[in-house]
N, C-alpha and C positions, 0 to 999 in steps of 0.2 A: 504494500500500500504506500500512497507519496508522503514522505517522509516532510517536505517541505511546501506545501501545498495551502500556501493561505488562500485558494482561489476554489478549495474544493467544494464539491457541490455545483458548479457553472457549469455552465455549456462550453466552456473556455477550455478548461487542460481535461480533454476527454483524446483517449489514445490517438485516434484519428486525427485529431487537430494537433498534436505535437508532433506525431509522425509526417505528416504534411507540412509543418513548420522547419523540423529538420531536412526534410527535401531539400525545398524552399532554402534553408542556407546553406547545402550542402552544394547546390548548383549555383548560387550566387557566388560562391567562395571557390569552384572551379572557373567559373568564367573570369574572374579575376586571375586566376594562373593563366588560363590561357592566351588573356589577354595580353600580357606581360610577353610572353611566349613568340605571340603574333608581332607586337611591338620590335621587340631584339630581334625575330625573323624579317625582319624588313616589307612583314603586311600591311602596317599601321604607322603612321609617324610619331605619334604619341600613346600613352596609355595612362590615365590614372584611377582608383578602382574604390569601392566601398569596403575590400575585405578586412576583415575584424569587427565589423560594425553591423553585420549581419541581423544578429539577437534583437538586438536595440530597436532598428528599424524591420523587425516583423511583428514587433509589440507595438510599435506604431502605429501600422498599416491596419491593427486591429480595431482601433479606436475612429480611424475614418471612416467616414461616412460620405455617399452620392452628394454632391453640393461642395465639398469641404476643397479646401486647398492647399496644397503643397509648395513652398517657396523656397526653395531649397537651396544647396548646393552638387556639386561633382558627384559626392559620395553614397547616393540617394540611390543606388541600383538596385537593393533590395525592394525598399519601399514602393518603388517603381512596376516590381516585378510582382509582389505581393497583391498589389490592386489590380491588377489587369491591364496595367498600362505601358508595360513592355515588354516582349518579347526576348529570349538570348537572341533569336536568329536579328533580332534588330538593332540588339545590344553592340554584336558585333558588325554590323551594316553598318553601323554610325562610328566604330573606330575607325574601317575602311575609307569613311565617306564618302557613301553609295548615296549617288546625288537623284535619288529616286524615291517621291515620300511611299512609293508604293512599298518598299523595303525600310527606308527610314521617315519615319512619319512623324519624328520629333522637328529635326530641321534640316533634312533632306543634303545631308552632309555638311552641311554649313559649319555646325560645331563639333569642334572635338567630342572625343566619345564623355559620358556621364555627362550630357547636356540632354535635358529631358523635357519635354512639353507636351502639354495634351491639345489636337487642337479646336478651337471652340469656335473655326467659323467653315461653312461652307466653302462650295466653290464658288459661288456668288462675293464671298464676303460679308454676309452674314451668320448674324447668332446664331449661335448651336445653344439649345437647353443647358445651359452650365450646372442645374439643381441634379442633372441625371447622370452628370460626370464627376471622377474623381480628377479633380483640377490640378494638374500640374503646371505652374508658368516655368516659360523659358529657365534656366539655369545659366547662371554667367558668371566666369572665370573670377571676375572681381571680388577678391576676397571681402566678406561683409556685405557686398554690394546687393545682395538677396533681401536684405535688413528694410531699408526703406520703404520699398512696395511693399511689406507684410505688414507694415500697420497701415500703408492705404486697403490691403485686403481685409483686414481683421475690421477697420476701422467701418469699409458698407456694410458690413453685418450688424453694425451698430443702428445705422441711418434706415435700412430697412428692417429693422426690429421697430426701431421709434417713430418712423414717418410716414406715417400711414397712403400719405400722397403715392407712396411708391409701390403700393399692395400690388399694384396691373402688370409689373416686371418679374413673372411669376415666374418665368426663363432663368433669374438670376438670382434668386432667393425663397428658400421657404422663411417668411418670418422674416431672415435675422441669423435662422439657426445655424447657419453653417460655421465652423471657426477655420483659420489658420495654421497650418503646420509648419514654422520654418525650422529649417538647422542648419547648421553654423557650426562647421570646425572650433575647437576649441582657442589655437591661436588667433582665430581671425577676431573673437572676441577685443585683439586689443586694439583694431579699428573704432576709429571715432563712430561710425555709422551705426556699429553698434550698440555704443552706448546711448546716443543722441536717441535710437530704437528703441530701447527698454525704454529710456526715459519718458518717451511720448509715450509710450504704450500705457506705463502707469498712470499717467494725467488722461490720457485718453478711455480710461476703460474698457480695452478693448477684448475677443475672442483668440488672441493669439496666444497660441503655444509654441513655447520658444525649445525646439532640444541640441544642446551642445554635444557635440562626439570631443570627448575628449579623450584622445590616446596621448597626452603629456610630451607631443611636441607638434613644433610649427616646420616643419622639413626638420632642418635641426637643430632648432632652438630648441633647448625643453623648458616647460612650464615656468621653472622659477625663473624665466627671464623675461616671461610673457604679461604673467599676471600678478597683482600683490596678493599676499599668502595663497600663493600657489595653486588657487583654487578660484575658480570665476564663481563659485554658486556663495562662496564665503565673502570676495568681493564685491558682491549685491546684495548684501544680505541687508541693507541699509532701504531696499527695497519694499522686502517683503509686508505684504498687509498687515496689518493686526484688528482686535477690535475698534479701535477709534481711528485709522488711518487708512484711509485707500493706499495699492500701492500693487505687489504683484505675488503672485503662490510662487513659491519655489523648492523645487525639489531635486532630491539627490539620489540616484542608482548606480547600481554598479552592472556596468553592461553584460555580466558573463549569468545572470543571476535571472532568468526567462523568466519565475512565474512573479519575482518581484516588480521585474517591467512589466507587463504586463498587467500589476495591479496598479502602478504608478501610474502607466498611459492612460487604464480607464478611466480612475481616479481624473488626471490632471484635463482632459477630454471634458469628462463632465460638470468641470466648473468652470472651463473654459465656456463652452456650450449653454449649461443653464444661466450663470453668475454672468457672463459675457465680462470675466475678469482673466487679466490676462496672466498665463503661470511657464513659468523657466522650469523647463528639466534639466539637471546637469547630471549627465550619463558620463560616468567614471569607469577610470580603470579598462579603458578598450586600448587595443592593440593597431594596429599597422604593418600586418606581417611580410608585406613586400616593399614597406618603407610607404615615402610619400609618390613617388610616381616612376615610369619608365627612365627617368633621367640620372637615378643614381640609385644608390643602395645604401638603407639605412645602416648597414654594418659599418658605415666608416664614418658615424661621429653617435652608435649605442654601443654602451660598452656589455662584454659579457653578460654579467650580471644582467642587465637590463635586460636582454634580448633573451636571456633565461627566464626573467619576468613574464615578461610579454608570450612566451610559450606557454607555459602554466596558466595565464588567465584568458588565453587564446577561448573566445565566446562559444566559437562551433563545438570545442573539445570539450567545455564547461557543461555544453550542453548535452552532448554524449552522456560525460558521466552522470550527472541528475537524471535522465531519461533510463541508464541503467540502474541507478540508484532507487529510483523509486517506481521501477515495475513495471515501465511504459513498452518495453521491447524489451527483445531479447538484442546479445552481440550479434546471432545472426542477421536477426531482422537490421539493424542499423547499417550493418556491412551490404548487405545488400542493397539498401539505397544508398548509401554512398555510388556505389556501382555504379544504380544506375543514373544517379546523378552525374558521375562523371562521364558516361556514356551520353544522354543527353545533351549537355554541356557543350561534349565534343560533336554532335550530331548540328545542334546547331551552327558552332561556328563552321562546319564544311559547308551547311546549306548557305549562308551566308555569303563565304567565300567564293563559296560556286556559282551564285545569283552575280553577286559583283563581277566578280571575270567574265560573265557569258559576255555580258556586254560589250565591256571592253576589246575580250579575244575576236570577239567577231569585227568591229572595228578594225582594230589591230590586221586579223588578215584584209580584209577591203584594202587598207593601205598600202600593207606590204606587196600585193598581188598589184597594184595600180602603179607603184613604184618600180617594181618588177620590167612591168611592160614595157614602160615610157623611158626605163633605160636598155632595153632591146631595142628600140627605135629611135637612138639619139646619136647624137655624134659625140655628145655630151657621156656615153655610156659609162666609162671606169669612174666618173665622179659622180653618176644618180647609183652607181651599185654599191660605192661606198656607204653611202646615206641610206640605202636599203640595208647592209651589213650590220651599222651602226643602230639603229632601231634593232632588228634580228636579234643584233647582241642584249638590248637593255634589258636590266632584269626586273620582272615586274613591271612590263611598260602602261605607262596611261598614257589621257588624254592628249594631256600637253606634247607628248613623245610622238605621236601622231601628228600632230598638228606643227609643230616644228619639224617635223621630218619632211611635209608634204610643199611648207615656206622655205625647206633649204632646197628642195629637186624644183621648184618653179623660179626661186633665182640662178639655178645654175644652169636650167632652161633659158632663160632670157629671152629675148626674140627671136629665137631661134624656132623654127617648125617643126612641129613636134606630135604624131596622131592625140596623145593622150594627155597634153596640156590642157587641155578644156575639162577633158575627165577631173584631173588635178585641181585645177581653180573651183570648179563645184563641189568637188568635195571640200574643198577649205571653205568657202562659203558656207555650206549642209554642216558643218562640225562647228566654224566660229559662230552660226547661228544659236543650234543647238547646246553650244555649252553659254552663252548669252544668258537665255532661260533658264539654265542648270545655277548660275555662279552669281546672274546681273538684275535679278528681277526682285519683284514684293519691296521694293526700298520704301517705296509708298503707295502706296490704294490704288492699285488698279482694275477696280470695278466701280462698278454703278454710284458704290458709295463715295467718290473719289468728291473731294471738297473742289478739284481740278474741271468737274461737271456743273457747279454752280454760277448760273448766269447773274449777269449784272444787273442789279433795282436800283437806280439809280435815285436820288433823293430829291422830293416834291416840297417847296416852297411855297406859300400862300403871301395874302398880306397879311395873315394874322402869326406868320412867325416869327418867332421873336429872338432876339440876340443876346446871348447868353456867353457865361463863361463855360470855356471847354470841358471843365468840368461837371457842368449842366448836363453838357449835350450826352456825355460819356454814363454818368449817372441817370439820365430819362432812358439810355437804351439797356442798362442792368435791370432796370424799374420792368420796361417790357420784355425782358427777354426769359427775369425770373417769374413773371407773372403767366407767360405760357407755357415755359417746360418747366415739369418738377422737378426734371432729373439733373437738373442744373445744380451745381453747388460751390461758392466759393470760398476758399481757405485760404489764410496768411493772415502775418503780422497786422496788428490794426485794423484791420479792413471790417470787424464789426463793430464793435460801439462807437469807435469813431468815423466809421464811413470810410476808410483808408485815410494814410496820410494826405492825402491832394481832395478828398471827399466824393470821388465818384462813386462810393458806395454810401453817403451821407442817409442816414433813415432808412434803411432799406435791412438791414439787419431787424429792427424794430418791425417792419414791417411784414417780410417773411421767416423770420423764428434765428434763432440759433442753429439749429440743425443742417440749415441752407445757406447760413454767412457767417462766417466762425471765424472766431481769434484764434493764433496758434500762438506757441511762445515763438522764439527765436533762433530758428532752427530749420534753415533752408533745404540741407540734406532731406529732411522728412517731411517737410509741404511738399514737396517734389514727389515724392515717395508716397503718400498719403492720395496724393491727385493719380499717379500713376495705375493702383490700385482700387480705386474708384472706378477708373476708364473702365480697366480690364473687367467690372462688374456689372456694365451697361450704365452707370451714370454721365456726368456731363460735367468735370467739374474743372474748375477756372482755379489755378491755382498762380498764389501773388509772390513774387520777391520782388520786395520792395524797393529798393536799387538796382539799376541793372548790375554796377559793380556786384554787387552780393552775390552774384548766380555764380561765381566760382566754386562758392560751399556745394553747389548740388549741380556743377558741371558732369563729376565722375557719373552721377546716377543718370542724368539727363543723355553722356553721351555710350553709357556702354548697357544701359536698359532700355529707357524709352525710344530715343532714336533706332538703335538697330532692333529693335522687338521684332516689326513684322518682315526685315529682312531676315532675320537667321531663324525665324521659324517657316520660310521660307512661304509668307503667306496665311501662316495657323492662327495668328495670336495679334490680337491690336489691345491699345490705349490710347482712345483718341481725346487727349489731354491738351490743355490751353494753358499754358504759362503766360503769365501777363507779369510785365514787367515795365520800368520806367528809367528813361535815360537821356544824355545828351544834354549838353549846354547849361550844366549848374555850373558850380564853380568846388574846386577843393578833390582832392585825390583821389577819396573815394565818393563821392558823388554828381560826376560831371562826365563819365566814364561812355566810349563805345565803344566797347570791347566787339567789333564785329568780326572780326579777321579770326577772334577764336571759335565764334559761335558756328561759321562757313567753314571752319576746318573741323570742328566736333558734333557737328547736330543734323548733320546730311541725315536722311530719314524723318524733319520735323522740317514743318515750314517755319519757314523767318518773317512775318513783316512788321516793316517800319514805316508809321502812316504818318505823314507828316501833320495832322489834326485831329481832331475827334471823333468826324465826322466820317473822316476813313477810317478810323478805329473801329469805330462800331459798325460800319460794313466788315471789315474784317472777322471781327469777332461772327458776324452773323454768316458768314460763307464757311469758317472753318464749323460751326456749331450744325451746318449741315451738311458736314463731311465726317469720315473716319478716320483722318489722321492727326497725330498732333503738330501742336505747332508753340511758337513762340512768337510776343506779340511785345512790341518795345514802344512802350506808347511815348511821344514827347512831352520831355516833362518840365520844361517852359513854358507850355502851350494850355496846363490847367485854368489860369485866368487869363488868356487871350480870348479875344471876341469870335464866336462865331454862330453862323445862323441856324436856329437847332430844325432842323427837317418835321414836317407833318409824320413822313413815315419813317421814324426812330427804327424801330422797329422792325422794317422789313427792308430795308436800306442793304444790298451785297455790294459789296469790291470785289470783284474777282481775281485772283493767284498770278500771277505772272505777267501782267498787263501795263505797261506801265503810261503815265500820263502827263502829255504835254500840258506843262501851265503856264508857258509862255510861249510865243512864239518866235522866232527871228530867221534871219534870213547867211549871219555870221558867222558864227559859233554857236558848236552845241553844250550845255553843261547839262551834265548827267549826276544826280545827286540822289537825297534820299531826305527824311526824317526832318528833325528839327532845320537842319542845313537849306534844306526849301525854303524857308524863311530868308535867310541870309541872302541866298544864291540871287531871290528875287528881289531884293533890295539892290543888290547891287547891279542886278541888272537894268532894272530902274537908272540908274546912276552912269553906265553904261551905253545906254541910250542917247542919253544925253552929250558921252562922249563920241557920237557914232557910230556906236557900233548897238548891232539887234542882236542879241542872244538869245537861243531858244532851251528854256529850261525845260529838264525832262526829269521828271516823279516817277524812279523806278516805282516805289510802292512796297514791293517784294523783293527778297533776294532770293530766298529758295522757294519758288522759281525764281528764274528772273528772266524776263522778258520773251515768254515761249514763243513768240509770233517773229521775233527781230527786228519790229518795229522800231528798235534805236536805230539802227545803219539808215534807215532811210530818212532819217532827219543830219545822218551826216554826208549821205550823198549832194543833201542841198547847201551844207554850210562847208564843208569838207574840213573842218576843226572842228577836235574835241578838249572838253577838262573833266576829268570826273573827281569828283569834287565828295567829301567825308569826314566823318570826325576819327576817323579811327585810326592809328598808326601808321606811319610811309608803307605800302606794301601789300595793304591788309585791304580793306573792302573797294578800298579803290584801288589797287593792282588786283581784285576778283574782277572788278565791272570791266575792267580795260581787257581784261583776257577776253570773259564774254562777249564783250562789242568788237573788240580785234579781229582776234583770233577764232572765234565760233562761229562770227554775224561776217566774218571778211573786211569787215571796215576799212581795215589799213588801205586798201585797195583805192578809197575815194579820199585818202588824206591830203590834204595840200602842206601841210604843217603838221609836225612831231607831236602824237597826241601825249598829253598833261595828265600829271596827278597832282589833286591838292589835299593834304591831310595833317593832321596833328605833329606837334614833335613829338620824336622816338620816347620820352618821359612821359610821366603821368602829370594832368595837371593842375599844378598848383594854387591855391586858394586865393580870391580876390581876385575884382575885376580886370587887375594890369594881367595875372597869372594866368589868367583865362585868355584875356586877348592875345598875348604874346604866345601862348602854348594853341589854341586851337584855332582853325582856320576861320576868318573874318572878314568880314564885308570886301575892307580895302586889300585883300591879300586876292578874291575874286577878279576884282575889278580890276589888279595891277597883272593880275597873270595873266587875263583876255587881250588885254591892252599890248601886253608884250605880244603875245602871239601875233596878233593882228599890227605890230610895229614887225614886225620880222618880216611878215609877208605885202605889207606895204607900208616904209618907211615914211612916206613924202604925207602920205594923209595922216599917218598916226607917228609923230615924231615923238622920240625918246621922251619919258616922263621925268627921270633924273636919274 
């Protein structure tokens, strides 16, 4: 009888279900050897695995429930396996990177292997029932970086428990009742992300279950160098609830110890669940028995001793003995699934393997055999046969091997005649086409849902509108836009009881609840993360960093989660999030900032725009809110009490993506701008005028897109000069738009004069109005740069200024 059985009498540790459970790690803890195997065999270019952590996460897996979500990291192969949501034969597809979701249907090779997702949208790009799956989001390499989106996950469970408006999103919630399951290597605990995570989550009250795998090092740091008192669950202990204090459950296991997890997970599950309080497992004493990854071996910084440890508490073994200890099987019986655990195992990785190569091998001959020919019919022969030899030779050839072989035999073809060069270019065509699709798609919404599909409402004027500060205009369209979607929600600093710092959310918190306009404290990482998570739930939520300076706090999460989401799930998985933020033209280091140049190098996969008023703000805001992707929205923030005419239709008001808009006209020069700097540009154009010359200012609008129609070159075909003109560093958004307009649109082609960039100095700028002038570009810095240009190419009308 089970000697150690707090759990007896369940439906829980009944022979079947422990038997099943050792399977279950028995094959998760061969495909980890195997995988290593594969790795060093040169099938796989990386490998890193969940083994030792086995136990841990099949007591997990028992405590989830249809609805619930998984936020994980790398290590998660069991838990994975446990729920139904992956396969070995796909486990190893996606080491391979078998660019095929019919084999890998996480992310279609995209990610390394232990990159897991479930995916929750159609081929349309639409919801799938998320209440009837066991949720797994994306998984990313970014140590911690899991952290953020788990309290946006944990946190809609909250909003649809309490907000009754959202009862109709029955696809994305029962209740409320779903909770959160993230984990988190033990080292990665000593990210900021992390901690800033529990913290929110505590003030938050949210359903998230947090569980740490701690095997007592970080590659090879161990413990006491990661954490104070050596312990992360002793290190929060400053957390934990009590009678008179919210705060968070936390608990301690030891991973080798099955029916104790297992009362732990329920346990921790069901107060997660009913309490919607959030609770830390700190699962101890696990192992790592082929180190941290394919890249080295733990043996060279654990000493004996250790690695003797770490056998002896080895979970699988742990669990062996208890299972014989207390009656559940015989040695036979165990041995025998071991067996055929490792029979399986290896059954799957062959089908796997053999899926991947069919494709490939067949390609492979096509080329081989075309290359063959075309050098039987060259003159060119001994140097197309080498290039046939050389492919022949490589071992384990891909795509790339292919397709470089087929670009070395058609330049060494040249113009020379040749029957089977035309064979050759089609198939380089049919191959650079096809691996396009495979490598270059999903970056953003390419279906019906695409915000790239919303046409332009342009804004209706009466005599009875009236003139308003920017601010007005921006807060009348929050007013209507909270008043017809429920699913709308905005989070950040300030922005409710005081309406935001600039007031466009003024009264409006008051008016539709807390629930729907929320204060955060100070902690950009997880408004980011909080909004993120939301998206992925079916909400709509607008999430604030108050400075644009500040978005470097929650750059990491912004560029290696949200951005690439629906690219590396290859299409599976979206969050179509709205950051709103404000910038440009204050004064002082950190608040005067346009950081553009990093946001166009990190947020490819989000749209960018920058409206240079309010009144494009709120079109903007109103075309992304009827799209699925996210974006970032840098509203000007000089421009809150400047005047302008608040539109009849607030409300229904679109600016469309990539379009961008002459607001001046001329017939000399063209300057290409954006944002607050539209202001400037047209002052001085004004000014400009006057000196002779007509400048036609042009309002990109957008940078990601920018300009999809190339409607800029045709306003420099009439002027044949350009300046493009920004506040962001030499190099940076104004060397993006000059490549665009160059080099994309042809431009250079109609130049009569060396086109210009006007931008910031290389420093940040300093506080006060001289600091400002002299650091960012301004009126007379416009007006002397056009002037020159236009002195260069006719001196006698435009003579030297000084």
């Amino acid at each position: 009888m089970p000697q150690n059985d707090s759990l007896t009498g369940s439906n829980v540790l009944t022979k079947e279900n422990i038997t099943n459970d050792y399977r279950l790690a028995c094959e998760s803890r061969q495909v980890s050897l195997l995988g290593r195997k594969d790795t060093m065999g040169g099938r796989s270019k990386f490998g890193i695995f969940g083994d030792g952590k086995e136990l841990a996460q099949i007591a997990l897996a028992k405590a989830f429930k249809p609805g619930d979500f998984r936020s994980g990291y790398y290590r998660d192969q069991t838990i994975e396996a446990a729920l139904g949501n992956l396969s070995w034969q796909q486990f190893f597809a996606q080491m391979y990177a078998h660019a095929d979701l019919a084999h890998e249907p996480s992310t279609g090779g995209r990610s390394m292997n232990g990159h897991f997702s479930t995916r929750w949208l159609d081929e349309n790009g639409q919801w799938l029932d998320q209440t009837k799956l066991f949720n797994s989001v994306c998984d990313i390499s970014s140590t911690a970086g899991q952290i953020p989106r788990s309290i946006g996950l944990a946190y809609a469970s909250k909003l649809y428990r309490n907000n009754k408006d959202l009862s109709y999103l029955s696809h994305f919630s029962h209740h409320g009742n779903e909770i959160v399951f993230a984990t988190i290597g033990d080292a990665s605990t000593s990210q900021g992300m992390f901690w800033e995570g529990m913290n929110a989550a505590g003030v938050l009250q949210i359903p998230l279950l947090t569980s740490i795998w701690d095997d007592g090092y970080g590659i090879s740091v161990p413990v006491e160098y990661q954490t104070t008192k050596g312990s992360i669950s002793k290190a929060m202990a400053g957390l934990q609830r009590n009678e008179d204090e919210l705060g968070m459950e936390i608990m301690t296991v030891a991973g080798w110890d099955y029916p104790a997890l297992i009362e732990t997970y329920q346990k921790a599950a069901k107060i997660c669940r009913e309490e919607q309080v959030p609770v830390l497992v700190h699962v101890t004493e696990l192992t790592q028995p082929q180190g941290h990854s394919t890249s080295g071996s733990h043996e060279r910084y654990k000493s004996k001793q250790r690695l003797k440890w770490e056998n002896e508490r080895d979970c699988n073994l742990r669990f062996r003995d208890w299972i014989l200890k207390n009656g559940y099987a015989t040695d036979e019986e165990l041995e025998q699934i071991e067996a055929e655990a490792k029979e399986y195992a290896t059954q799957a990785r062959n089908q796997a393997w053999q899926a991947y190569r069919k494709e490939l091998d067949k390609e492979y001959l096509e080329t081989i055999q075309l290359l063959q020919e075309a050098g039987q019919e060259s003159r060119h022969g001994n140097e197309l046969s080498n290039v046939t030899l050389e492919l022949s030779k490589t071992y384990l050839p891909l795509r790339r091997d292919f397709v470089s072989s087929i670009r070395k035999a058609l330049r060494i073809i040249g113009k020379n005649e040749n029957p089977h060069k035309n064979s050759l270019q089609q198939l380089l065509r049919k191959n650079l086409l096809e691996n396009k699709e495979r490598f270059n798609t999903h970056l953003y919404s390419e279906t019906t849902e695409s915000p790239m599909h919303v046409q332009a409402v342009k804004p209706v004027f009466s005599d009875n509108s009236r003139t308003v500060d920017g601010r007005e205009i921006i807060r009348s369209y929050f007013n209507a836009l909270f008043e017809k979607d429920p699913r709308v929600i905005a989070l950040g600093e300030d922005i409710g009881m005081i309406g935001d710092v600039n007031q466009g959310f003024a009264g409006l918190q008051e008016k539709y609840g807390e629930l729907r306009i929320t204060d955060t404290g100070i902690r950009e990482t997880t408004i980011v993360g909080q909004g993120i998570g939301l998206a992925m739930r079916g909400l709509r939520p607008i999430v604030e960093i108050q400075y644009f300076d500040y978005i470097y706090y929650a750059l990491a999460t912004l560029t290696d989660d949200l951005a690439s989401l629906r690219y590396r799930t290859a299409g599976g998985q979206k969050a179509p999030l709205i950051v709103r933020t404000r910038g440009h033209r204050l004064e002082g280091i950190w608040h005067s900032g346009s950081p553009m140049g990093a946001m166009l190098g990190s947020l490819r996969g989000m749209h960018v725009a920058v409206p240079r008023n309010f009144t494009q703000a709120a079109g903007f805001y109103n075309t992304l809110m009827q799209g699925d992707d996210p974006a970032l929205i840098i509203e000007p923030l000089n421009s809150y009490r400047q005047k302008e005419i608040l539109p009849d239709n607030i409300g229904e008001i679109c600016v469309p993506l990539g379009i961008p808009e002459i607001i001046r006209e001329g017939k000399d020069i063209t300057i290409v701008t954006y944002g607050s700097m539209c202001r400037i540009v047209m002052e001085a154009a004004a000014q400009l005028h006057d000196l002779g010359i007509e400048a036609e200012v042009i309002d990109v609008q957008t940078l990601l897109p920018f300009d999809i129609h190339s409607s800029i070159v045709e306003s420099i075909k009439k002027t044949n000069r350009v300046i493009f003109a920004d506040e962001d560093h030499p190099g940076s958004a104004s060397g993006y738009m000059m490549q665009q307009v160059l080099e994309k649109q042809n431009a250079y082609r109609w130049l009569d004069s060396a086109p210009v960039t006007i931008s910031a100095k290389d420093h940040r700028t300093p506080y006060g109005s001289d600091g400002d002038y002299f650091t960012k570009p301004n009126m007379d810095d416009i007006i002397e740069t056009a002037y020159q240009i236009m002195h260069e190419a006719d001196p006698s009308n435009y003579p030297e200024l000084f």
